[in-house]
C-alpha positions in Angstrom: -11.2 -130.1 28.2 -14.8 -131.0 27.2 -17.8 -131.7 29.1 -19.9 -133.5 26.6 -23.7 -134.1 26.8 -23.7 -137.2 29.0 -21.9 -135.3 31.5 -18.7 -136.7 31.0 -15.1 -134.6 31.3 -12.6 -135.6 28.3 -9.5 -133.9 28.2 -8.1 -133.3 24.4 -5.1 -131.8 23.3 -4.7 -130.3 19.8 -1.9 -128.7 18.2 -4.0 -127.4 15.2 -5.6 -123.7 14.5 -7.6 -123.1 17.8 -11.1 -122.2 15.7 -10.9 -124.7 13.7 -10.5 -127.5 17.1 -13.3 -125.6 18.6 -15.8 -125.7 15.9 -15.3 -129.1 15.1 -15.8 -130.2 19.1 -19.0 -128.2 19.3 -19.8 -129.5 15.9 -20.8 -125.4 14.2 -19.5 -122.7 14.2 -18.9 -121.6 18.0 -19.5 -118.8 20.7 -18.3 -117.9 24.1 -20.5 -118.4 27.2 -20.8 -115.6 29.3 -20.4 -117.5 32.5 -18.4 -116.8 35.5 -15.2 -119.1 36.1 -13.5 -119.4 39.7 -10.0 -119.6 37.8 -9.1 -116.6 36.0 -8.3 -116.8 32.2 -10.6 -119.8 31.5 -13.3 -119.3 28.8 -16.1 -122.1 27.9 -17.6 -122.2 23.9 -20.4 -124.1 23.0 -22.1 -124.4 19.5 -23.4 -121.1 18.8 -26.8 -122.4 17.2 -27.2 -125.8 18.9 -30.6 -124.7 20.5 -32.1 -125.1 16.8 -30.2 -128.5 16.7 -32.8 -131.5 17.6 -29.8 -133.6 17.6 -28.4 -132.3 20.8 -29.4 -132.9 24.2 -28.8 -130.0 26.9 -25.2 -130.3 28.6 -25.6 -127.0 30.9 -27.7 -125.1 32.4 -27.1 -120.9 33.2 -28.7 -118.9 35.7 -27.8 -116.6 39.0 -27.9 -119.2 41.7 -31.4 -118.4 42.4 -33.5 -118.7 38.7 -32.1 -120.7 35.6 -32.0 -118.5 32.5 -31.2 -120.2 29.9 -29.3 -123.6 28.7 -27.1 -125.1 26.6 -27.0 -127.8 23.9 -24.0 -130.0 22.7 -20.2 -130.0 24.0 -18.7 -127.5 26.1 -14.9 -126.8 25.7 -12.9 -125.0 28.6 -9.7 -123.1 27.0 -7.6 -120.7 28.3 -7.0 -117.5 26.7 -3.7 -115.6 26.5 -4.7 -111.9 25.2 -6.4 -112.8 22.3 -5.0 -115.5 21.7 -6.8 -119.4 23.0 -4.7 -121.9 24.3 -4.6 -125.4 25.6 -5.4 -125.7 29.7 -2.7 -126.7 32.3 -2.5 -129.4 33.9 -3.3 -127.0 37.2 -6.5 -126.1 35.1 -7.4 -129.2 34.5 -7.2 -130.3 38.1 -9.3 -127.1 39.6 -11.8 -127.2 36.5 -12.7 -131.2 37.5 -13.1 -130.5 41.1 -15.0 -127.1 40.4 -17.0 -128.9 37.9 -17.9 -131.8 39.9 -17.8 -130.5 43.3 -18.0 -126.7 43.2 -20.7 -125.6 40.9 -24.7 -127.0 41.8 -26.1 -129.2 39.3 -29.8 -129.2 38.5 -32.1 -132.0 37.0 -32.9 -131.9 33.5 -36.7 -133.1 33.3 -35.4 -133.1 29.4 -32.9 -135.8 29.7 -33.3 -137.1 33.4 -29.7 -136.2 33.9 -28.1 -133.9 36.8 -26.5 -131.0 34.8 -24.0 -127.8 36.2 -26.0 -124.3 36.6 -22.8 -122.1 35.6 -23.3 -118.8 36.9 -23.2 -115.6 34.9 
């Protein structure tokens, strides 16, 4: 599943190496966010140097509920990981991540875009 900059949910499925679908939806090489998920096993990766990118707009926003620490640029993909391995989300996860996603977690204006955005917490 990937919440791209507009704000918009698009679930994918790929049956190729894992990196390789990752990098090319973040569009670089990628990193994990350290954010806090309400369903276990669920990890989020964004472009891991999109913040030097000019061509990407801010998708996210991070913080502890109370101040906003930091942000990020570009697609975010949800995955689920089995030991070390990453696999595709359920359908279960798909359903829980959309409601959390647009119910569950607060979203903040961006004075950058004009756009509400979700404050994951970590």
């Amino acid at each position: 599943m990937i919440l791209d900059e507009k704000g918009k949910f698009n679930v994918v499925e790929y049956d190729t190496d894992s990196y390789s679908f990752l990098s090319k939806s973040v569009d670089g090489y990628i990193e994990r966010l350290p954010i806090t998920m309400p369903i276990n096993g669920i990890d989020a990766w964004a472009n891991e140097e999109a913040k030097f990118r000019e061509d990407l707009k801010p998708s996210a926003f991070l913080g502890d509920g109370k101040h906003i620490y930091d942000f990020v640029k570009g697609n975010i993909v949800f995955t689920r990981h089995r030991g070390a391995n990453t696999v595709s989300l359920t359908d279960k996860d798909i359903e829980m991540l959309s409601d959390y996603l647009n119910v569950g977690v607060e979203h903040v204006l961006s004075t950058d875009t004009g756009k509400w955005l979700p404050l994951f917490l970590y």
